[in-house]
Backbone bond lengths (Angstrom), bond angles and torsions (degrees), N, CA, C in turn:
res aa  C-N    CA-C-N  psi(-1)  N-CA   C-N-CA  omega(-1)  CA-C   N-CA-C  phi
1 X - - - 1.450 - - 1.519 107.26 -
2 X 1.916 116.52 125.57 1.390 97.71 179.45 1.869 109.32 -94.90
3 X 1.251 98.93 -173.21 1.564 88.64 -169.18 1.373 115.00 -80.81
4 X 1.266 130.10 1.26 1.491 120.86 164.83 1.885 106.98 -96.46
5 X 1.029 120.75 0.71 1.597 112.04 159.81 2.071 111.89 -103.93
6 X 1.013 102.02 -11.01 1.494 125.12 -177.58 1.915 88.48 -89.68
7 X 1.207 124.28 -66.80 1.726 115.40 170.22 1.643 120.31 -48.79
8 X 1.275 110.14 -33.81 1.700 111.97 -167.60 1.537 82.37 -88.91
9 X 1.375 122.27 -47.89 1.588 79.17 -179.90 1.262 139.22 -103.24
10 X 1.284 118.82 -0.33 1.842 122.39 158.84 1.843 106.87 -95.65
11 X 1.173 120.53 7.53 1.506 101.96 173.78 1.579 111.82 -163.77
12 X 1.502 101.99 49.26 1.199 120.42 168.11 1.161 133.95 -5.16
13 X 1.446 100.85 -65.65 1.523 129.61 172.75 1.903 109.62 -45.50
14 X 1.134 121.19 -33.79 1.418 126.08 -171.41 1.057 109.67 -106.89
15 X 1.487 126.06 -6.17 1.426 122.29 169.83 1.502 126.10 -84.55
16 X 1.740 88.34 -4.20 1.947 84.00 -176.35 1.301 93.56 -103.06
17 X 1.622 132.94 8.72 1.601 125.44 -174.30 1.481 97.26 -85.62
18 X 1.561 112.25 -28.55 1.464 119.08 178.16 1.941 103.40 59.38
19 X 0.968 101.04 62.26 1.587 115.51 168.81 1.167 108.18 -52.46
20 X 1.523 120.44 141.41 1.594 114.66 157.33 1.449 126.65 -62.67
21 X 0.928 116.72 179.08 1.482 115.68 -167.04 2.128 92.17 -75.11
22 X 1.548 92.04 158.53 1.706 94.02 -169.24 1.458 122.09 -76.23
23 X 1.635 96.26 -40.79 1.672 98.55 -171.49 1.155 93.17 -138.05
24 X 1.559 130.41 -160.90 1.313 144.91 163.43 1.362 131.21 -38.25
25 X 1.802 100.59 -57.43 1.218 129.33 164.20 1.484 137.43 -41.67
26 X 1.372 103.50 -68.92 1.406 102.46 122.28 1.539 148.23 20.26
27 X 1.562 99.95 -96.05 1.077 111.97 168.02 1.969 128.57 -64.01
28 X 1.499 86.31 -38.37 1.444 93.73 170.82 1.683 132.80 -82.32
29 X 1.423 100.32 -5.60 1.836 106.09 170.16 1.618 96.09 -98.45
30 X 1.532 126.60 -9.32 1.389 91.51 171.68 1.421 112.56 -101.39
31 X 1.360 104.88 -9.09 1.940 106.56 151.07 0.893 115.55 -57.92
32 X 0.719 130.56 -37.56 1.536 128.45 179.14 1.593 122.38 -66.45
33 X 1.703 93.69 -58.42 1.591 102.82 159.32 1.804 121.55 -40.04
34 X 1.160 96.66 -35.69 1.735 112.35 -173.83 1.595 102.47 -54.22
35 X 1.780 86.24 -50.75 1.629 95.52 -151.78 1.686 113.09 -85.67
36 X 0.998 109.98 -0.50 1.601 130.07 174.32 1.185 92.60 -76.72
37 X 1.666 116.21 -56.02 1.667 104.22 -160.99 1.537 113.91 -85.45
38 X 1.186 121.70 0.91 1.686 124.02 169.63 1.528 92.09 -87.62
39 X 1.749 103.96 124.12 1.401 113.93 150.55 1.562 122.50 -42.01
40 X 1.522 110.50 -41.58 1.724 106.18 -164.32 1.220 113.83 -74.88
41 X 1.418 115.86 -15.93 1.524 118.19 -175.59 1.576 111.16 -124.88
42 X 1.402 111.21 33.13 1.678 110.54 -173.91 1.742 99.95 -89.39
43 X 1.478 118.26 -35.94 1.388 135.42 176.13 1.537 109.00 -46.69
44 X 1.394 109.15 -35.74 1.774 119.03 -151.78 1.923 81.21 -100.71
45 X 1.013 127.43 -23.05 1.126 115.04 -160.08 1.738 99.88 -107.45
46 X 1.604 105.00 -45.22 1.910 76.87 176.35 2.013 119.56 -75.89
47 X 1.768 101.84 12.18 1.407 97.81 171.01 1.385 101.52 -71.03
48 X 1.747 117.03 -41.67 1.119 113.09 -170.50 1.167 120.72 -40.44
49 X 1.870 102.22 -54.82 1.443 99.00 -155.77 1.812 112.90 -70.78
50 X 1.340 91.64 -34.62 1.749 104.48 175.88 1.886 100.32 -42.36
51 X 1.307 103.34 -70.34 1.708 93.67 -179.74 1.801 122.01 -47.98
52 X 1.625 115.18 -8.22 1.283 99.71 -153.98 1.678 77.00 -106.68
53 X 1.364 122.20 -17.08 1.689 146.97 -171.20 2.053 74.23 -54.61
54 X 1.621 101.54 -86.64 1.260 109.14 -173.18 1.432 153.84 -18.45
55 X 1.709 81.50 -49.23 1.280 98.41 168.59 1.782 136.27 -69.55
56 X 1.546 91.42 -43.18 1.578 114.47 156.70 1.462 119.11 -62.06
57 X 1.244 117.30 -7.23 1.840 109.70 170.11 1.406 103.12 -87.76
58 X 1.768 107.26 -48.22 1.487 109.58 177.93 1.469 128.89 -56.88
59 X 1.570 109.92 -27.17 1.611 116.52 157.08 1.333 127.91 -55.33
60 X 1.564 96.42 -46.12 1.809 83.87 -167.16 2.079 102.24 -82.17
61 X 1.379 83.86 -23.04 1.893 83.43 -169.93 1.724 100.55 -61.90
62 X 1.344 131.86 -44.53 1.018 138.34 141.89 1.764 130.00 -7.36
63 X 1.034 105.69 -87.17 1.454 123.44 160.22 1.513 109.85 -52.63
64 X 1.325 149.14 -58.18 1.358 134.65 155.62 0.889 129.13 -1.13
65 X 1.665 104.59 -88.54 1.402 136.90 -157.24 1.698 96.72 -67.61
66 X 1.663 124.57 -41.87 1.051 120.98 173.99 1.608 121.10 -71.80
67 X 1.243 127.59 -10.87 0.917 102.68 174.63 1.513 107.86 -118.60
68 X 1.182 118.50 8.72 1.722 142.51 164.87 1.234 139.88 -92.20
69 X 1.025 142.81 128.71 1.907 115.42 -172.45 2.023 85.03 -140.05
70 X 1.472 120.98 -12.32 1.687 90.24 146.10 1.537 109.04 -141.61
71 X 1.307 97.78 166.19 1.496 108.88 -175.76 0.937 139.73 -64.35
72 X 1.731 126.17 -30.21 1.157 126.63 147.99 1.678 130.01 -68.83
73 X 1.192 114.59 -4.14 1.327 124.39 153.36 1.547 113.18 -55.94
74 X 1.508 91.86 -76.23 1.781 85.74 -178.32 1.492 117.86 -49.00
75 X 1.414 127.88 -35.67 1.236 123.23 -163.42 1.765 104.05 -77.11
76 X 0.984 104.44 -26.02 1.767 92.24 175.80 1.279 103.12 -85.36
77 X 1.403 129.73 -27.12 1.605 108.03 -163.11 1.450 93.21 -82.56
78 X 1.508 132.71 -33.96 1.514 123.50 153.03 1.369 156.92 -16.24
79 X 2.007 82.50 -48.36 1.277 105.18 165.91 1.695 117.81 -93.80
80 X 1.183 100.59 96.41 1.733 103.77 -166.13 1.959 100.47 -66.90
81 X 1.412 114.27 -51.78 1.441 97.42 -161.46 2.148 98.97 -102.18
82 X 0.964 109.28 40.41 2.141 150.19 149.25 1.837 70.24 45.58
83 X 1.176 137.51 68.30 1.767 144.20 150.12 1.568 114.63 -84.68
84 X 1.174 110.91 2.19 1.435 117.77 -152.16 1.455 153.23 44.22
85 X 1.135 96.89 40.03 1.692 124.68 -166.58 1.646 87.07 -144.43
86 X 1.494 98.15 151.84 1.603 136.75 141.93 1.558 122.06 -99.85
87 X 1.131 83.57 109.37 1.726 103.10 160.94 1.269 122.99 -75.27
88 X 1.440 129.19 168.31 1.010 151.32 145.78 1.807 110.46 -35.05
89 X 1.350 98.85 -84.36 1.486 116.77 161.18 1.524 117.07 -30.37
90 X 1.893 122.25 -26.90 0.787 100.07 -157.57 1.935 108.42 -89.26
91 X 1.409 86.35 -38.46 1.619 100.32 154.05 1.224 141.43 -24.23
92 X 1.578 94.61 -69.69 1.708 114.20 173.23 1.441 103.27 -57.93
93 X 1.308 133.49 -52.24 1.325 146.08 152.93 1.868 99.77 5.21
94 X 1.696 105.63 -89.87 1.467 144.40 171.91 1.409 110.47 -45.21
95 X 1.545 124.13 -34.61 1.295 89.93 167.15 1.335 111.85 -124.33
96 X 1.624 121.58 33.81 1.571 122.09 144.91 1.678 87.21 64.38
97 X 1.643 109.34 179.17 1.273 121.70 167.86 0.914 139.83 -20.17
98 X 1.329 132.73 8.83 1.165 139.89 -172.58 1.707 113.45 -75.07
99 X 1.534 138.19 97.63 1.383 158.98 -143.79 1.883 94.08 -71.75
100 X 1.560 116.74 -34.19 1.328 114.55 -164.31 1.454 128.82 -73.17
101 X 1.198 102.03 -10.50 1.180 134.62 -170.70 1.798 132.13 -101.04
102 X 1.606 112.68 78.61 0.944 151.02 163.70 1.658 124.37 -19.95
103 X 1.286 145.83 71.55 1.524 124.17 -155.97 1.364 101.52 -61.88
104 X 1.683 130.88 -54.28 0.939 128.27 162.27 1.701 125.66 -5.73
105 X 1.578 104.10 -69.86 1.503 116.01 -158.00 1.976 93.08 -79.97
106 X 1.391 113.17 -12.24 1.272 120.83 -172.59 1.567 109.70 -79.05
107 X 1.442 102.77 -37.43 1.659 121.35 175.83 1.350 108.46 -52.78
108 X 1.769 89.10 -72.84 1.813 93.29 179.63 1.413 113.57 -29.05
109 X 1.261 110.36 -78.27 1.616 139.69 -144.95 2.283 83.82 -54.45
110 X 0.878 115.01 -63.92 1.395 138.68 169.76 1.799 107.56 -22.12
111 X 1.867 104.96 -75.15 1.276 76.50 152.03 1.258 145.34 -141.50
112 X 1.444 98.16 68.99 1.722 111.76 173.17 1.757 97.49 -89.13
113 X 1.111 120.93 -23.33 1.597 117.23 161.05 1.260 127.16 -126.68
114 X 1.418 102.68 52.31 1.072 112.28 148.90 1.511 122.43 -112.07
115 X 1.174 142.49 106.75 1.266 138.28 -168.34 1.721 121.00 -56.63
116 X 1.324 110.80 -29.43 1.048 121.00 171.00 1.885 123.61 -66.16
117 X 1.784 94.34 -22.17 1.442 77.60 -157.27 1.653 133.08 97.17
């Protein structure tokens, strides 16, 4: 559900004032939304995301390895509630405040390698 069918239907009342968009953010996921749905610019936009895909693998593999030297180390301190899986949550968790960091682009990236799915 996006948030203008998620507003019309729990807050009716504010959907016919038709507010501008709230913050920045905002404004820029429904550009985005825009630009997904134009054929001419869908090409220019999943390069985007693929490069922004990229960059976020090279961060966290980055950050890992530096602050890790074995693998089952990192994977338990990862796994905060120890089920044996990494989450999404569990990440965002690990790197606290950090603004760059997308759950969305975290999902994808999450499971386009994950074999399971």
């Amino acid at each position: 559900m996006d948030f203008d069918t998620f507003r019309k239907c729990f807050f009716p009342h504010t959907y016919l004032a038709q507010d501008p968009a709230d913050d920045a953010d905002d404004k820029l996921a429904k550009k985005n939304r825009d630009d997904l749905s134009d054929p001419s610019k869908r090409e220019e936009t999943q390069a985007m995301i693929q490069e922004r895909l990229k960059k976020l693998e090279t961060k966290l593999k980055l950050k890992f390895q530096n602050c890790y030297h074995s693998v089952r180390k990192a994977f338990l301190q990862l796994d905060g509630d120890y089920d044996g899986y990494i989450t999404v949550e569990d990440i965002l968790k690990y790197f606290g405040n950090e603004t760059e960091l997308n759950y969305n682009d975290l999902l994808k990236l999450m499971i386009d390698h994950d074999t399971n799915k």
